[in-house]
KOLDO-394131 format. One record per residue (C-alpha): residue in three letters; x, y, z. Coordinates in steps of 0.001 Angstrom, whole numbers, plus 500000, padded with zeros to 6 digits. Last residue first. Layout:
+--------+--------+--------+--------+
: residu :     c1 :     c2 :     c3 :
+--------+--------+--------+--------+
:    ALA :      X :      Y :      Z :
...
+--------+--------+--------+--------+
This chain:
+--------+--------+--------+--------+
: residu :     c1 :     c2 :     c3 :
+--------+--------+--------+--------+
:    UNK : 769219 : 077231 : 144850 :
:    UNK : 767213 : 076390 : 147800 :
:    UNK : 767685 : 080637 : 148697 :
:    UNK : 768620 : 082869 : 146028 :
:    UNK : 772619 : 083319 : 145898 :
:    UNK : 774267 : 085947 : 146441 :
:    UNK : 773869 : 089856 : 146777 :
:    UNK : 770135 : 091480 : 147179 :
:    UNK : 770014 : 094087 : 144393 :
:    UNK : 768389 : 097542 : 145316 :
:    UNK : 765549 : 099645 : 144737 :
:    UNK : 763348 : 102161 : 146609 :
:    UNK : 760413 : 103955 : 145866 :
:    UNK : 758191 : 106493 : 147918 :
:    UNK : 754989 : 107787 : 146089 :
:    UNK : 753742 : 110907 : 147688 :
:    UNK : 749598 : 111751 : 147043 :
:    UNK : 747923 : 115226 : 147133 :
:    UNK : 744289 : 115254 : 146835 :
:    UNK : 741487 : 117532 : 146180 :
:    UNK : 743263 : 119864 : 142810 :
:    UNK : 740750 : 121907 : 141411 :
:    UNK : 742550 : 124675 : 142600 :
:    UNK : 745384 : 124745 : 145265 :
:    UNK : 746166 : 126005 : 148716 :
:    UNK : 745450 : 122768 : 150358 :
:    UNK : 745661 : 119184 : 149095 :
:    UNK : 743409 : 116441 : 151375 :
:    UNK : 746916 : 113883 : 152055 :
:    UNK : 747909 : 110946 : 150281 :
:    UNK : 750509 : 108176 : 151067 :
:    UNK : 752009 : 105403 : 148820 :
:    UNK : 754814 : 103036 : 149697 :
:    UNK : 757458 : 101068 : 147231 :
:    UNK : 760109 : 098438 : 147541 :
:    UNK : 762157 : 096951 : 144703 :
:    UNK : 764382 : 094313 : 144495 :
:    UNK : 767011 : 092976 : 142193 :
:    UNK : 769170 : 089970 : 142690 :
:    UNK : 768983 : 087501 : 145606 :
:    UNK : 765704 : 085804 : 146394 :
:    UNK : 763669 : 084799 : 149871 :
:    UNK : 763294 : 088483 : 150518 :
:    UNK : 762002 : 088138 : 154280 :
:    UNK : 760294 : 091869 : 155019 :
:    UNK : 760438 : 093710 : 158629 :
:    UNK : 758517 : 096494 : 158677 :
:    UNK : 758536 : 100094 : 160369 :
:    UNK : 756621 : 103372 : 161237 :
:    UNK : 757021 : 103082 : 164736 :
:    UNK : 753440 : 102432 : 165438 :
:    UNK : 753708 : 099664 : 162595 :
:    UNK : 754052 : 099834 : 158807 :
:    UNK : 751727 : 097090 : 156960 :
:    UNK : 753373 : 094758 : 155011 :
:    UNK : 752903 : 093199 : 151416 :
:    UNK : 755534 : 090612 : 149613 :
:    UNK : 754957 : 090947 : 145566 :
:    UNK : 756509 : 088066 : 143657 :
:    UNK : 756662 : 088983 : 139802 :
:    UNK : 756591 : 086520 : 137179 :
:    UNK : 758728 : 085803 : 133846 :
:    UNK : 761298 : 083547 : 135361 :
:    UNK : 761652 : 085474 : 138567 :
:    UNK : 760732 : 089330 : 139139 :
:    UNK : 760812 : 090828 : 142479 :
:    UNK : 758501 : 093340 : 144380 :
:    UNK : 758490 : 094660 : 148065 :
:    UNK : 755227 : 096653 : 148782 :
:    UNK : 754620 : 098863 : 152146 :
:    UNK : 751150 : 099436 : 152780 :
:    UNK : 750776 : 102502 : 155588 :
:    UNK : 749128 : 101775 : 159065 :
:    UNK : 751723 : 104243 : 160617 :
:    UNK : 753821 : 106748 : 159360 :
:    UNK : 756974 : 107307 : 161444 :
:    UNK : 758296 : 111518 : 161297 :
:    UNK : 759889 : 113200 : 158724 :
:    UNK : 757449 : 115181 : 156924 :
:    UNK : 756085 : 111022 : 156174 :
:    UNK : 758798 : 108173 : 157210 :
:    UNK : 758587 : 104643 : 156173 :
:    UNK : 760931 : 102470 : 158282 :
:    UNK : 762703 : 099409 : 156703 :
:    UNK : 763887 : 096258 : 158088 :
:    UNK : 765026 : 093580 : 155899 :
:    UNK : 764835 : 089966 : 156354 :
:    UNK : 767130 : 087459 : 155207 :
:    UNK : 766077 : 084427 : 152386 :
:    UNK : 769324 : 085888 : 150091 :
:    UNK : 771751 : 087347 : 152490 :
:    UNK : 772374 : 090527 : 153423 :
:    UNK : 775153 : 092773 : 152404 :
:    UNK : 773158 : 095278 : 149707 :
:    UNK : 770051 : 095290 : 151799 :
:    UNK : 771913 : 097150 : 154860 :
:    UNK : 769856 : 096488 : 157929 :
:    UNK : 767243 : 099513 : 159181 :
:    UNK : 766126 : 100265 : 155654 :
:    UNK : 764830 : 104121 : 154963 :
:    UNK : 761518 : 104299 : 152711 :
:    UNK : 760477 : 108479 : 152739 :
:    UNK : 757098 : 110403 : 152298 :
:    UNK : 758457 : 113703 : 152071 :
:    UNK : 761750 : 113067 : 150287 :
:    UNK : 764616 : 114755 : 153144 :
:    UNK : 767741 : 112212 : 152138 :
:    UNK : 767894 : 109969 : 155408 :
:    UNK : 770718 : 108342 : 154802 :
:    UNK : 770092 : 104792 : 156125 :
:    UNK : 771869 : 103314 : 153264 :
:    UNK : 775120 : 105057 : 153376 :
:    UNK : 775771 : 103637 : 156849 :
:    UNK : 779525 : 104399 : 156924 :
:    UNK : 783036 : 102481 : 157997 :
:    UNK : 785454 : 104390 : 155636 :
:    UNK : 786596 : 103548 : 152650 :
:    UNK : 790244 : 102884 : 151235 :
:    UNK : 791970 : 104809 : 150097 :
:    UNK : 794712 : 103718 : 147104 :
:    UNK : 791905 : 103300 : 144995 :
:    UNK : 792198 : 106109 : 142626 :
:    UNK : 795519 : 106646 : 142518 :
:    UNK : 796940 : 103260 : 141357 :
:    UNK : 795802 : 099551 : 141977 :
:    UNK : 792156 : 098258 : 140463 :
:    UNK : 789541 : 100418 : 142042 :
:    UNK : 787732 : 099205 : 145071 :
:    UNK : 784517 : 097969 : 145485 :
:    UNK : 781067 : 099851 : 144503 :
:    UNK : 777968 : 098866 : 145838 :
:    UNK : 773874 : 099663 : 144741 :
:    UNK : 771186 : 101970 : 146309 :
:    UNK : 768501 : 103114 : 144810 :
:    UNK : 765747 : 105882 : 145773 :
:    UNK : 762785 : 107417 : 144476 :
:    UNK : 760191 : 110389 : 145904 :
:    UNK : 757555 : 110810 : 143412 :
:    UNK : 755115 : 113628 : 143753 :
:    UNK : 751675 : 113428 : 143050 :
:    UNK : 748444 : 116036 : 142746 :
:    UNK : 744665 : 114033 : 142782 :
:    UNK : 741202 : 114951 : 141368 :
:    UNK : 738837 : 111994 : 141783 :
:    UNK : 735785 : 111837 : 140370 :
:    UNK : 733003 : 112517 : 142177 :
:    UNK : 730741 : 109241 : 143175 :
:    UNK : 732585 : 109422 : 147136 :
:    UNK : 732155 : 113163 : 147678 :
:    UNK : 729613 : 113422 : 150324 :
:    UNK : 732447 : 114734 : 152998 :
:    UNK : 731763 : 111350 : 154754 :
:    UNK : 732388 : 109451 : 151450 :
:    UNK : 735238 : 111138 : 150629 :
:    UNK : 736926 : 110496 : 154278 :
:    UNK : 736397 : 107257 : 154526 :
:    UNK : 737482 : 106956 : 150324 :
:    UNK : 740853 : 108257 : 152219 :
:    UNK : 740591 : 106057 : 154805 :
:    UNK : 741049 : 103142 : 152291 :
:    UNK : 744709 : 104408 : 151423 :
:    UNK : 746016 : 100861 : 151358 :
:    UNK : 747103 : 101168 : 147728 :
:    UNK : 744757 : 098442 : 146476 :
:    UNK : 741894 : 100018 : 148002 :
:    UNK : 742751 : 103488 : 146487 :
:    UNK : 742901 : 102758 : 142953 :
:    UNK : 739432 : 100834 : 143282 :
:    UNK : 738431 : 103965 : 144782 :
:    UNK : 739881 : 106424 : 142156 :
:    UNK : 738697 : 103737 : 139245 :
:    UNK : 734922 : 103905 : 140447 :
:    UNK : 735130 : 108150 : 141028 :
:    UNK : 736466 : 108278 : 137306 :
:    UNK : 740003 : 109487 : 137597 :
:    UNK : 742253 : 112658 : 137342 :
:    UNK : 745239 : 113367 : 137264 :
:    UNK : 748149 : 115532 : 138027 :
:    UNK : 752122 : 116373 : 138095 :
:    UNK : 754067 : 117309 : 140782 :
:    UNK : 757870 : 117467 : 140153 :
:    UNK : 759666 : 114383 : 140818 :
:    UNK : 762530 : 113899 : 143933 :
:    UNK : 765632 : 111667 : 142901 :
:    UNK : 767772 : 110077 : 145338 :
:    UNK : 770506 : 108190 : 144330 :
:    UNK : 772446 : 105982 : 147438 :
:    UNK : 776233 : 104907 : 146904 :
:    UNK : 777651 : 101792 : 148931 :
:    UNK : 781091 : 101696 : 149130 :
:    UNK : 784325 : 101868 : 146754 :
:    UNK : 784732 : 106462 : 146028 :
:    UNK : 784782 : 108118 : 143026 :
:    UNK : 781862 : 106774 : 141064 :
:    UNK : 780921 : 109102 : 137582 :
:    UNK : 777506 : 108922 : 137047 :
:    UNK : 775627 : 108038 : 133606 :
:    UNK : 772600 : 109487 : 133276 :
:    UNK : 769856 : 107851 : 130919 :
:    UNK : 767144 : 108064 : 128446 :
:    UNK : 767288 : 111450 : 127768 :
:    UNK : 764309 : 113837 : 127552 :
:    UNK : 764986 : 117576 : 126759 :
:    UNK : 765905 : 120170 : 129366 :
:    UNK : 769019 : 118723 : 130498 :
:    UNK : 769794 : 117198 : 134163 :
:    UNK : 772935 : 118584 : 134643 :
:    UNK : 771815 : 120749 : 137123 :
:    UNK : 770043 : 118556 : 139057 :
:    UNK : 773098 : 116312 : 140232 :
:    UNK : 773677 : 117802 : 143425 :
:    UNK : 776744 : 115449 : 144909 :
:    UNK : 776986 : 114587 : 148278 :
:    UNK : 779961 : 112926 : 150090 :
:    UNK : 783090 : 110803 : 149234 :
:    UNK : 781860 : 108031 : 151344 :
:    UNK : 778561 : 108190 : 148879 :
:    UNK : 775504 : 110287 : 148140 :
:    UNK : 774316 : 111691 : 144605 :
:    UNK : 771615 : 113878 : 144581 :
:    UNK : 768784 : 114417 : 141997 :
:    UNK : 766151 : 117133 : 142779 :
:    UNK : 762976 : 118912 : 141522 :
:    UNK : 762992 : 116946 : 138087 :
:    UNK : 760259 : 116438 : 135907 :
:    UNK : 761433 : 120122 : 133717 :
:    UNK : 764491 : 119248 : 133772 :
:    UNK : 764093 : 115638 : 132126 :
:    UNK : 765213 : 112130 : 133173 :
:    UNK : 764320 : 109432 : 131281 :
:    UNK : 760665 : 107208 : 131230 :
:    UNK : 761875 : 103658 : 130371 :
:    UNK : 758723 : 101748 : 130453 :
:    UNK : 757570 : 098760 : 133208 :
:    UNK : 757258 : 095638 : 134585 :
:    UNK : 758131 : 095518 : 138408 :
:    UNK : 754424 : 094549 : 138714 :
:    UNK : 753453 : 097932 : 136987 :
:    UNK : 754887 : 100568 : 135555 :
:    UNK : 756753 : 103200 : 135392 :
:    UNK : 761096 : 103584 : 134942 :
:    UNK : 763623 : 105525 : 135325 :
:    UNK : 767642 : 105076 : 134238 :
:    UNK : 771070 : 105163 : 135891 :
:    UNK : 774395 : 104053 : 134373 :
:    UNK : 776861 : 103966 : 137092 :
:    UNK : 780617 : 104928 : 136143 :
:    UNK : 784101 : 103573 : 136701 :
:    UNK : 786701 : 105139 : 138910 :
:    UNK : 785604 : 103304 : 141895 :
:    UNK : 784781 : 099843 : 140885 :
:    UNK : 781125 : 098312 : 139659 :
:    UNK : 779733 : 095171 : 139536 :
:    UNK : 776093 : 094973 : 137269 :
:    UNK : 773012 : 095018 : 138644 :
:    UNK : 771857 : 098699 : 139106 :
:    UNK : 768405 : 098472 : 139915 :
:    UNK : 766669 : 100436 : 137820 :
:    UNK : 765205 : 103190 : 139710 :
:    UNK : 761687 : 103053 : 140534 :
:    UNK : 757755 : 104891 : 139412 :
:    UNK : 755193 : 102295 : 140138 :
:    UNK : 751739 : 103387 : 139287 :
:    UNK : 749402 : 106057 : 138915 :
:    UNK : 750501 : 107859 : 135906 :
:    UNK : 750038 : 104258 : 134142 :
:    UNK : 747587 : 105258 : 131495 :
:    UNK : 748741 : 108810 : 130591 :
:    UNK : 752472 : 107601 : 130988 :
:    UNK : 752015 : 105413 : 128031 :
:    UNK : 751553 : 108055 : 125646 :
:    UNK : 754351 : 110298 : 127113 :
:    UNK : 756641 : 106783 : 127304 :
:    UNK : 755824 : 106312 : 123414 :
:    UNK : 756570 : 110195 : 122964 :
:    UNK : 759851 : 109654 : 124372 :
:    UNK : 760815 : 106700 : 122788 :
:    UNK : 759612 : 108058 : 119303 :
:    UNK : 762216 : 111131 : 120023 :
:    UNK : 765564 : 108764 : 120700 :
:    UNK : 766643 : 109812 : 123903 :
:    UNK : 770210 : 110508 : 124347 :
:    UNK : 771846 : 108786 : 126986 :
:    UNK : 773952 : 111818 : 129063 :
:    UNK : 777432 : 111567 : 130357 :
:    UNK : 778305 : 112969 : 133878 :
+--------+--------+--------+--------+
């Protein structure tokens, strides 16, 4: 796997901006350009907002796990994560087929002003949470929150031009509704990569592995210089159903927070779940 170096003011710009935007989108690039098996896939991270963000990189010390999943099976990636920032990883691709990254953050913290914690909260979905603060007596107390994030992409690789590498080709699978083990998890029902532009995609949200209910579920494009955000809320089952009226890249994202146990000064623990992907095609009316 070959490494992006990461020049050292890019870093500390996406240190300084991380301290504002900490709690906000965290995706995947979607990966937009056509790939063959026996090429490469060059994967980066951003945060943001709007589907408008900073590079970020990949660093050791961020990263709990970083898989690799395909026809040609699962690949642990976290060890060649280095220690110091880089601004990508490029990944070798074997195998024609969908392929699914899944990358699982450390925790890190924050804390906000108890105004800018329930504001933060509202536009998440996670008003029972401020429910719950203000029946503990805790609602003007600032608010001390632990987060993971648990990010996913998905993008399609065809066959290799003739000779060894693509002389098999690949089997039937369902690479995109791996279930990969994040803790608060986005898992599409249809494939996203082979539907068509102005199609709906299903998706269940899973939290410890099991439907979550009542979340917010987010699906954001950009388009000429603005962002279209589609909002849904997850049903008994855990699930949506989203019409993406545009082809090219997408990304969906969920939020869920839980009262932290077993730690200090720490009253919240919150799971961002990401996913990204490029709808093939042509946009609808176009």
């Amino acid at each position: 796997m070959k490494l992006t170096s990461f020049p050292l003011i890019a870093a500390l710009a996406a240190l300084l901006f991380g301290a504002q935007v900490r709690a906000h989108e965290f995706w995947f690039a979607p990966v937009t350009q056509a790939l063959k098996a026996g090429s490469a896939a060059e994967l980066s991270l951003y945060v943001g907002e709007y589907f408008d963000g900073v590079l970020v990189g990949f660093s050791a010390p961020q990263t709990a796990s970083l898989k690799h999943i395909s026809s040609a099976g699962t690949r642990d990636l976290r060890a060649q994560v280095p220690a110091q920032p880089v601004a990508s990883m490029s990944v070798p691709l074997s195998a024609p087929g969908t392929h699914l990254i899944a990358y699982d953050s450390q925790p890190s913290q924050i804390e906000l002003p108890a105004g800018r914690f329930q504001a933060y909260l509202h536009d998440e979905g996670l008003d029972f949470i401020q429910k719950q603060r203000e029946a503990a007596g805790a609602a003007d107390t600032p608010g001390r929150e632990r987060y993971r994030r648990n990010v996913k992409t998905l993008f399609a690789v065809g066959e290799a031009p003739a000779g060894p590498v693509g002389q098999a080709a690949a089997a039937p699978e369902k690479i995109y509704a791996v279930r990969v083990g994040h803790r608060l998890e986005l898992v599409p029902l249809n494939d996203p990569l082979r539907m068509p532009a102005g199609g709906a995609l299903g998706l269940e949200l899973l939290f410890d592995g099991k439907p979550l209910e009542g979340a917010l579920i987010k699906a954001w494009h950009r388009r000429s210089g603005q962002t279209l955000m589609i909002r849904a809320i997850s049903s008994k089952q855990g699930q949506v159903s989203l019409d993406l009226p545009y082809a090219g890249a997408w990304m969906v994202s969920a939020v869920h927070m839980v009262p932290a146990t077993g730690v200090k000064d720490i009253d919240w623990d919150s799971l961002w779940a990401n996913l990204s992907f490029v709808v093939p095609g042509r946009s609808v009316g176009r």
